[in-house]
Chimera marker file (.cmm) of the C-alpha trace (Angstrom):
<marker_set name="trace">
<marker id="1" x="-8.495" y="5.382" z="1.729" r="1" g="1" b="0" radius="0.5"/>
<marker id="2" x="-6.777" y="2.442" z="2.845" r="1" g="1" b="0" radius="0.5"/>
<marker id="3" x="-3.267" y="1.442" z="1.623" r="1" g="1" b="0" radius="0.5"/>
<marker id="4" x="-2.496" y="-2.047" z="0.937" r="1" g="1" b="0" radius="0.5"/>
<marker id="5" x="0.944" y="-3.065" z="1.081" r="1" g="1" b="0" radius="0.5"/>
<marker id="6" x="0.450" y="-6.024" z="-1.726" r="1" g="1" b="0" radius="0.5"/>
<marker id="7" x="-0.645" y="-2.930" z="-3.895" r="1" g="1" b="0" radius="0.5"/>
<marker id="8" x="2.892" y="-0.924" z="-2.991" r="1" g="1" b="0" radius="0.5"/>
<marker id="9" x="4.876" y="-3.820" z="-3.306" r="1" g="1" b="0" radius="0.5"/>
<marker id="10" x="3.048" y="-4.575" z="-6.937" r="1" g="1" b="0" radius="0.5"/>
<marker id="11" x="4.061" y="-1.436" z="-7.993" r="1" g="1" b="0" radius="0.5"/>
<marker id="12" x="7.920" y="-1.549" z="-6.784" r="1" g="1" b="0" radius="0.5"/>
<marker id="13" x="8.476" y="-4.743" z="-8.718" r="1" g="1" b="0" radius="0.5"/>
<marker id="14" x="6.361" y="-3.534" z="-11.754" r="1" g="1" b="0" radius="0.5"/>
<marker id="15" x="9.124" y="-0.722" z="-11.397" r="1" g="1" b="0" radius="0.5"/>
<marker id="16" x="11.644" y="-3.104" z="-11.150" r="1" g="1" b="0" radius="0.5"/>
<marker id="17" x="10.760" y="-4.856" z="-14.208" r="1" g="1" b="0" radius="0.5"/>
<marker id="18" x="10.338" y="-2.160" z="-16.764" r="1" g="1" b="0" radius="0.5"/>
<marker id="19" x="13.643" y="-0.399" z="-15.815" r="1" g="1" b="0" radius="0.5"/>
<marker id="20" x="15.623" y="-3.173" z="-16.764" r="1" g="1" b="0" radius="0.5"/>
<marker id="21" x="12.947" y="-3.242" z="-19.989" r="1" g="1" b="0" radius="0.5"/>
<marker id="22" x="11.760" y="-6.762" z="-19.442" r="1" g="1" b="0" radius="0.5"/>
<marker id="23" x="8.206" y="-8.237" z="-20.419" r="1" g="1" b="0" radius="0.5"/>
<marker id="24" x="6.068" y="-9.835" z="-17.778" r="1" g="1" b="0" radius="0.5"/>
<marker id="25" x="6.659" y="-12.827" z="-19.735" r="1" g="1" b="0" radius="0.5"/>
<marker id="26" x="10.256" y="-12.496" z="-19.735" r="1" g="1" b="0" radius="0.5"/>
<marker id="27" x="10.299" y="-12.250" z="-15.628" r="1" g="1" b="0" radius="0.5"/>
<marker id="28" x="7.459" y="-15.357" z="-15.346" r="1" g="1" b="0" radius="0.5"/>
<marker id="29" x="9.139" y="-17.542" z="-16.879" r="1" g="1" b="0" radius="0.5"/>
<marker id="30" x="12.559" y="-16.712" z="-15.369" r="1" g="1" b="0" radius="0.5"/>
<marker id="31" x="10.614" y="-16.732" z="-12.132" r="1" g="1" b="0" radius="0.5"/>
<marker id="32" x="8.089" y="-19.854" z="-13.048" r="1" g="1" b="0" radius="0.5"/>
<marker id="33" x="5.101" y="-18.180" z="-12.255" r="1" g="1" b="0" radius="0.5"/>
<marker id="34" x="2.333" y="-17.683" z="-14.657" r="1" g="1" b="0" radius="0.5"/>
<marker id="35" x="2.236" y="-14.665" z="-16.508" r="1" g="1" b="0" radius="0.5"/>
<marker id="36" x="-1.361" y="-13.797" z="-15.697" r="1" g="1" b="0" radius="0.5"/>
<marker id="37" x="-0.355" y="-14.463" z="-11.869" r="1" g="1" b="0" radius="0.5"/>
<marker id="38" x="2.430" y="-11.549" z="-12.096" r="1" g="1" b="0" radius="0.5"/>
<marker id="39" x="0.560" y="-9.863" z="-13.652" r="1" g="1" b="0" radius="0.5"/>
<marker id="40" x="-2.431" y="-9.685" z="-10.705" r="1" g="1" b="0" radius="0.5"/>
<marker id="41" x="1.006" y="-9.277" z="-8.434" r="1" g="1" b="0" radius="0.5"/>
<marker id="42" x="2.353" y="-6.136" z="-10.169" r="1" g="1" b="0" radius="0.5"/>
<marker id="43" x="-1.639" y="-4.679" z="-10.147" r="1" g="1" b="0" radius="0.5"/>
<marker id="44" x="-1.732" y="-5.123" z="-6.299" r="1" g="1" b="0" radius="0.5"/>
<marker id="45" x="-4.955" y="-7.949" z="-6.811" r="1" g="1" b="0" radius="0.5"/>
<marker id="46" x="-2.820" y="-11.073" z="-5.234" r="1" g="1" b="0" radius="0.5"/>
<marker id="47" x="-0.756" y="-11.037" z="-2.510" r="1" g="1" b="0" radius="0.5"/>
<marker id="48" x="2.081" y="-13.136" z="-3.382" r="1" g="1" b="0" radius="0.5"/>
<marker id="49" x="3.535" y="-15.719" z="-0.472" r="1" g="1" b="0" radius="0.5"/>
<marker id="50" x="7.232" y="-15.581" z="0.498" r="1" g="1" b="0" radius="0.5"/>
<marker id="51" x="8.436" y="-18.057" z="-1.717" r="1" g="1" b="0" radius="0.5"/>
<marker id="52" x="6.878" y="-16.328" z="-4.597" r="1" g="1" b="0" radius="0.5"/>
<marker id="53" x="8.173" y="-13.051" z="-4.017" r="1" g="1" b="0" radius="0.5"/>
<marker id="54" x="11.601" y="-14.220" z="-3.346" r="1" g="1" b="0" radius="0.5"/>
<marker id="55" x="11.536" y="-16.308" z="-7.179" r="1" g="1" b="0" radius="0.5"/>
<marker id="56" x="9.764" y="-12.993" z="-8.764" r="1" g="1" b="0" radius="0.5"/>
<marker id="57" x="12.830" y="-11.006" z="-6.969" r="1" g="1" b="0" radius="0.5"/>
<marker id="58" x="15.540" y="-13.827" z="-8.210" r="1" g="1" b="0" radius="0.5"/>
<marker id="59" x="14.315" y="-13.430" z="-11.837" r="1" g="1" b="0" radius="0.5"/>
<marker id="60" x="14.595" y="-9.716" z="-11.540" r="1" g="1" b="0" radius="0.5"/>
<marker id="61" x="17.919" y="-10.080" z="-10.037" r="1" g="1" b="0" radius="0.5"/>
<marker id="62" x="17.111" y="-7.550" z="-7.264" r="1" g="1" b="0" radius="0.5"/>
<marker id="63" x="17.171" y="-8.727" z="-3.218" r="1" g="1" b="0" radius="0.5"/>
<marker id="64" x="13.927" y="-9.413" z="-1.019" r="1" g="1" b="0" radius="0.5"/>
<marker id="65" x="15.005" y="-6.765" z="1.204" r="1" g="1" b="0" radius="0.5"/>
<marker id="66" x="15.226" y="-3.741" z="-1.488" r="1" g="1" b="0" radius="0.5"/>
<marker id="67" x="11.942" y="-4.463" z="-2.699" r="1" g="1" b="0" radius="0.5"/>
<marker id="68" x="10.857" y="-4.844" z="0.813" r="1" g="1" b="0" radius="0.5"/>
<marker id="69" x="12.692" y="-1.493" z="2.216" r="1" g="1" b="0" radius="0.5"/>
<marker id="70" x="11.371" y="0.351" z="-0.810" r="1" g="1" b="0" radius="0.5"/>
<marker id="71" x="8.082" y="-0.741" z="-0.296" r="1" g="1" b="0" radius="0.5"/>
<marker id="72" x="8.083" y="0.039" z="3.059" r="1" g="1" b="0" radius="0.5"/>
<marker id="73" x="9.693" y="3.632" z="2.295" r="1" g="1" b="0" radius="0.5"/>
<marker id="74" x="6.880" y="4.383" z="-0.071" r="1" g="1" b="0" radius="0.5"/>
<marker id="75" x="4.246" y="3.048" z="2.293" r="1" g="1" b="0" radius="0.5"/>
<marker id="76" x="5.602" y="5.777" z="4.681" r="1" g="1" b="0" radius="0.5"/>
<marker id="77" x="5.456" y="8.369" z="1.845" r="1" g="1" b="0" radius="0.5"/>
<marker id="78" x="1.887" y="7.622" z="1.376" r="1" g="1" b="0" radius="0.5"/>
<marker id="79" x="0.939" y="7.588" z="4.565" r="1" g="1" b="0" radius="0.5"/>
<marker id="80" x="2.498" y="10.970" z="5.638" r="1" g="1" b="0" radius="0.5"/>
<marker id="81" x="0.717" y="12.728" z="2.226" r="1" g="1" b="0" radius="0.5"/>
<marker id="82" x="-2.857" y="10.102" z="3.275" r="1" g="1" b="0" radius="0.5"/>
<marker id="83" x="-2.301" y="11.769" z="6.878" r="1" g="1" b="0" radius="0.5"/>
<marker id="84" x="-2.066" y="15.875" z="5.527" r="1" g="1" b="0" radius="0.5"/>
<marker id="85" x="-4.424" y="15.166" z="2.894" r="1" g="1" b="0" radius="0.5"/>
<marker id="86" x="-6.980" y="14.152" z="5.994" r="1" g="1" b="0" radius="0.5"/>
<marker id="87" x="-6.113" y="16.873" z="8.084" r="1" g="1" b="0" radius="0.5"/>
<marker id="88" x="-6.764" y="19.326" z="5.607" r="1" g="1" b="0" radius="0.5"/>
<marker id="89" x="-10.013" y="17.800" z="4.636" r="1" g="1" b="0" radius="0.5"/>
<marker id="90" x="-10.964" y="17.474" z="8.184" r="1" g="1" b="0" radius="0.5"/>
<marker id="91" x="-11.680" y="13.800" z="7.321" r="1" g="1" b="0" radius="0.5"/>
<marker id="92" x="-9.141" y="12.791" z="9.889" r="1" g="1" b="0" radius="0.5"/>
<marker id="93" x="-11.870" y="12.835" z="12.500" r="1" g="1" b="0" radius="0.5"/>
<marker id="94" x="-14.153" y="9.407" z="12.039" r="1" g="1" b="0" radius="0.5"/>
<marker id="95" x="-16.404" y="9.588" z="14.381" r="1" g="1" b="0" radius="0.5"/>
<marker id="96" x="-19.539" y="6.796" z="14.179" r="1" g="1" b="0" radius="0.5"/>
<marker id="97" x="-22.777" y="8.342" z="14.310" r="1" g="1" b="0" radius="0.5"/>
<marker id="98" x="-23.606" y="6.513" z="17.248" r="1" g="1" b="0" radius="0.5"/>
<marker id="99" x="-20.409" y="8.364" z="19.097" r="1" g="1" b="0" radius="0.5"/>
<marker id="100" x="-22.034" y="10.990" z="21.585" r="1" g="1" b="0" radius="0.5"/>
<marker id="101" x="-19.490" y="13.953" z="22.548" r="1" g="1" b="0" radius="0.5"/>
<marker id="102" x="-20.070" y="16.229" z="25.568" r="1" g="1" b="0" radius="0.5"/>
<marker id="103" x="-18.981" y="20.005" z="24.743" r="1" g="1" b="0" radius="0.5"/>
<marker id="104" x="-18.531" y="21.820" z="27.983" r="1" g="1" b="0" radius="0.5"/>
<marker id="105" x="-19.476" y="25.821" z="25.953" r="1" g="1" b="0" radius="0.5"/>
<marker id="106" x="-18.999" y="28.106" z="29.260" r="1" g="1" b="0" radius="0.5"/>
<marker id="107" x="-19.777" y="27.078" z="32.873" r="1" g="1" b="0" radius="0.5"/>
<marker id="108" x="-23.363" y="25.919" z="33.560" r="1" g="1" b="0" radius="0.5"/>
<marker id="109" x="-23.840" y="25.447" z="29.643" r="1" g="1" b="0" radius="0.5"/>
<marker id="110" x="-23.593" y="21.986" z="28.401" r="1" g="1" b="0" radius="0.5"/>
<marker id="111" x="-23.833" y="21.243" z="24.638" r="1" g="1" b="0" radius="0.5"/>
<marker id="112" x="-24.045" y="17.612" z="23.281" r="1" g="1" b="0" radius="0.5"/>
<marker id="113" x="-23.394" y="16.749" z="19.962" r="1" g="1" b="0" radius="0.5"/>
<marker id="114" x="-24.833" y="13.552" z="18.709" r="1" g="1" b="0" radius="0.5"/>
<link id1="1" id2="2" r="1" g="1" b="0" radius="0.2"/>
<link id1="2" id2="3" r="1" g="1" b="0" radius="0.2"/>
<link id1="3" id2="4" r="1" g="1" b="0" radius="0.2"/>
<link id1="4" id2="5" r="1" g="1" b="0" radius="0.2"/>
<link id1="5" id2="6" r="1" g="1" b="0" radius="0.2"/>
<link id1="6" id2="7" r="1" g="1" b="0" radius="0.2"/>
<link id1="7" id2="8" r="1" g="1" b="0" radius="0.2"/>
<link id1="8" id2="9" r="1" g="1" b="0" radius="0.2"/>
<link id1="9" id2="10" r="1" g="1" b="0" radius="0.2"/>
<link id1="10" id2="11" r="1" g="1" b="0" radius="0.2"/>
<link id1="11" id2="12" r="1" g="1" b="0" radius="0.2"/>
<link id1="12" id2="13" r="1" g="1" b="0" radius="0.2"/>
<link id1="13" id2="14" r="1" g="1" b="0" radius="0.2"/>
<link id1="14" id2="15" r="1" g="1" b="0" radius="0.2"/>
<link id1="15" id2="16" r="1" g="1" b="0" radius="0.2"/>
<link id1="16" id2="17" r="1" g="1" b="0" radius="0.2"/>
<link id1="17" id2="18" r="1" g="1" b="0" radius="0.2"/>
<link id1="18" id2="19" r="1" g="1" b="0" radius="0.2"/>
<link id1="19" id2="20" r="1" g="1" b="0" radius="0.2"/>
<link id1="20" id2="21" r="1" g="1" b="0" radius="0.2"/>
<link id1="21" id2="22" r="1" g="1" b="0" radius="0.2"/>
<link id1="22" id2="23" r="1" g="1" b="0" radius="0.2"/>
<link id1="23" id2="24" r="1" g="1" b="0" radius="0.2"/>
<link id1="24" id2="25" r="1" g="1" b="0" radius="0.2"/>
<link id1="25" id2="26" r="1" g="1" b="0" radius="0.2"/>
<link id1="26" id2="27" r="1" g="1" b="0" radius="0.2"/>
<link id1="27" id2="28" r="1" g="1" b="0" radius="0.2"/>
<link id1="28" id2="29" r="1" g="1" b="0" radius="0.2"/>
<link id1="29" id2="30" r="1" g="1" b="0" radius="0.2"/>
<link id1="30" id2="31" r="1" g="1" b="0" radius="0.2"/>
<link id1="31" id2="32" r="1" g="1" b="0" radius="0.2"/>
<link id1="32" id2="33" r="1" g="1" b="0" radius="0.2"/>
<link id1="33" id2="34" r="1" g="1" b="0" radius="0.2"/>
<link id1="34" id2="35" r="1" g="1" b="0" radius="0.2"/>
<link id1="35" id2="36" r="1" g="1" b="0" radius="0.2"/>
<link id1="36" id2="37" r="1" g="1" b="0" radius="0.2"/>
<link id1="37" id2="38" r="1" g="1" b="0" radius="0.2"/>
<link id1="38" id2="39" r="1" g="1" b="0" radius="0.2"/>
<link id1="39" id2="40" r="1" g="1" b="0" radius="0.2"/>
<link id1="40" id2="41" r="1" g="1" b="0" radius="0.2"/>
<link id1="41" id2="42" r="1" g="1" b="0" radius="0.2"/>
<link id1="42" id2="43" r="1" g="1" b="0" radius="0.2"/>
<link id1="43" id2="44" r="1" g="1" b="0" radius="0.2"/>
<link id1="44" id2="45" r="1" g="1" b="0" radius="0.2"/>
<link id1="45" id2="46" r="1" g="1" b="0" radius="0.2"/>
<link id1="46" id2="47" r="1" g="1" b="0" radius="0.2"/>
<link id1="47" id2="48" r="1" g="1" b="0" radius="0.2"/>
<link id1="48" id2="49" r="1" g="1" b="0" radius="0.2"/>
<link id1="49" id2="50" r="1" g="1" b="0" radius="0.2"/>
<link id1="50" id2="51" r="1" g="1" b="0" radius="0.2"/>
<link id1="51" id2="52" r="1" g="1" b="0" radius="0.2"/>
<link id1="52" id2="53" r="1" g="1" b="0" radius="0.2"/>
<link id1="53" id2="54" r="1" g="1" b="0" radius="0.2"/>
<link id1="54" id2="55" r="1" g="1" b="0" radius="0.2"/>
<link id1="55" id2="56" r="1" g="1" b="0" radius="0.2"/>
<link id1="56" id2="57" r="1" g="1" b="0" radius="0.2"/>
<link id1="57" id2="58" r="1" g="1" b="0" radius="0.2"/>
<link id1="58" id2="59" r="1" g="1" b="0" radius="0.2"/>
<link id1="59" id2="60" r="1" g="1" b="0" radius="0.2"/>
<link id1="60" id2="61" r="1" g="1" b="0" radius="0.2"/>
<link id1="61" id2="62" r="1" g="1" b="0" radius="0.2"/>
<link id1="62" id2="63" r="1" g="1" b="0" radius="0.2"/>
<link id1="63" id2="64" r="1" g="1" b="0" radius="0.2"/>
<link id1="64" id2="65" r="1" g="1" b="0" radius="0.2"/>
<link id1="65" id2="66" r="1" g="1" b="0" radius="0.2"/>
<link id1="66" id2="67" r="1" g="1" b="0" radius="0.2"/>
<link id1="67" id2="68" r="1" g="1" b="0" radius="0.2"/>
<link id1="68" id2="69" r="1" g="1" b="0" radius="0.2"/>
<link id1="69" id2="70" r="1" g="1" b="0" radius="0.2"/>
<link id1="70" id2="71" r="1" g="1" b="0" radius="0.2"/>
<link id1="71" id2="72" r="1" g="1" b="0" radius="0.2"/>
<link id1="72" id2="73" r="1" g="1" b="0" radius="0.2"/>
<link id1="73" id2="74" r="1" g="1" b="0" radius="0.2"/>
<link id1="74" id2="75" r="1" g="1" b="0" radius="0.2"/>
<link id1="75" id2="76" r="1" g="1" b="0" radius="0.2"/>
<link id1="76" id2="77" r="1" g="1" b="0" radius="0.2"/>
<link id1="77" id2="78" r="1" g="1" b="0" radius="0.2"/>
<link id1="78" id2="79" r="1" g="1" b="0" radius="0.2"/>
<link id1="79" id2="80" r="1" g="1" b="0" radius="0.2"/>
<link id1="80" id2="81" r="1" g="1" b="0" radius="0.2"/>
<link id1="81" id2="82" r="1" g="1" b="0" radius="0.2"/>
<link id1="82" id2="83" r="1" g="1" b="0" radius="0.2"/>
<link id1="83" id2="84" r="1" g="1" b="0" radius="0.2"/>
<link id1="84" id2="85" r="1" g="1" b="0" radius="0.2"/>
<link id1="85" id2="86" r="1" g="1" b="0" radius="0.2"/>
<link id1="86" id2="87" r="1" g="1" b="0" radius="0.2"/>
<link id1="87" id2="88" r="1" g="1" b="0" radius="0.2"/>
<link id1="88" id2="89" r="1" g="1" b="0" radius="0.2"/>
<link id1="89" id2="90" r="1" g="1" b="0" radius="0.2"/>
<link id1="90" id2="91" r="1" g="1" b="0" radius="0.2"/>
<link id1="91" id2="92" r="1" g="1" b="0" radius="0.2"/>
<link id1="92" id2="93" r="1" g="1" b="0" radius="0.2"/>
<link id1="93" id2="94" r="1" g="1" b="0" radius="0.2"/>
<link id1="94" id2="95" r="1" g="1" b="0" radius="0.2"/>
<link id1="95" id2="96" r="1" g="1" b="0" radius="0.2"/>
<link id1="96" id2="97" r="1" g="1" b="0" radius="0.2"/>
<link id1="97" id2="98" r="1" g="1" b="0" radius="0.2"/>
<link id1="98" id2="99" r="1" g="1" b="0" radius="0.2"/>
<link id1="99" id2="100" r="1" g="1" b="0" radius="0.2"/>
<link id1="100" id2="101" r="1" g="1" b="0" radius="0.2"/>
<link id1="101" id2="102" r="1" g="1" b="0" radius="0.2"/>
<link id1="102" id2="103" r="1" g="1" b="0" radius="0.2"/>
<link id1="103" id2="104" r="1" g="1" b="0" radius="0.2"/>
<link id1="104" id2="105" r="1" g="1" b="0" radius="0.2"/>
<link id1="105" id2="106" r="1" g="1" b="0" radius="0.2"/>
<link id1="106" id2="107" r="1" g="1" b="0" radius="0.2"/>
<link id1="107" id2="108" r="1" g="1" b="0" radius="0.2"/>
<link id1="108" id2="109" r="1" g="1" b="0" radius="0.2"/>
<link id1="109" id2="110" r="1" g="1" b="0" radius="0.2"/>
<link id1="110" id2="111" r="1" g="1" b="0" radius="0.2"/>
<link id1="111" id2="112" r="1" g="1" b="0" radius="0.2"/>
<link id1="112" id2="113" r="1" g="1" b="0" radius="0.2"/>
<link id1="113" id2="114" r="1" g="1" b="0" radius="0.2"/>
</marker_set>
């Protein structure tokens, strides 16, 4: 599973919003972006520009750089629970089936595992 940081930061602002108990139309037009566009922001779908994300941020009164540490501290939560959930599946090993891996098994005795 990959994690998309549009998709974290979507969520952070969607937080954002509803604490302070705002509608997405109430932040779009503050921020004078479409509603529908937010709204594909907030789900993770579009990854907003710069500029956008600094109006979306003025309208909910809250700096670039929160949004952007918190992002980034959740992206690091996921990532460390991503990591142990992979390790514990064993799904932390991709190999391609094309990969060929000599086993050395005892001396003399090869084993290759295609």
């Amino acid at each position: 599973m990959a994690l998309l940081l549009r998709e974290v930061i979507g969520e952070v602002l969607r937080r954002a919003r509803t604490s302070q108990g705002r509608t997405l139309r109430e932040v779009s037009d503050s921020a004078r972006v479409s509603l529908g566009y937010l709204s594909e922001v907030e789900r993770g779908r579009k990854e907003a520009s710069s500029e956008l994300l600094g109006a979306i941020c003025s309208a909910l009164e809250v700096p670039l750089s929160r949004v952007l540490s918190d992002a980034g501290e959740r992206m690091s939560r996921l990532e460390r629970a991503l990591d142990r959930t992979e390790v514990v599946s064993g799904a932390a090993t991709n190999i391609d089936a094309s990969t060929k891996v000599v086993i050395p098994s005892r001396p003399g005795i090869v084993m290759a595992v295609a």
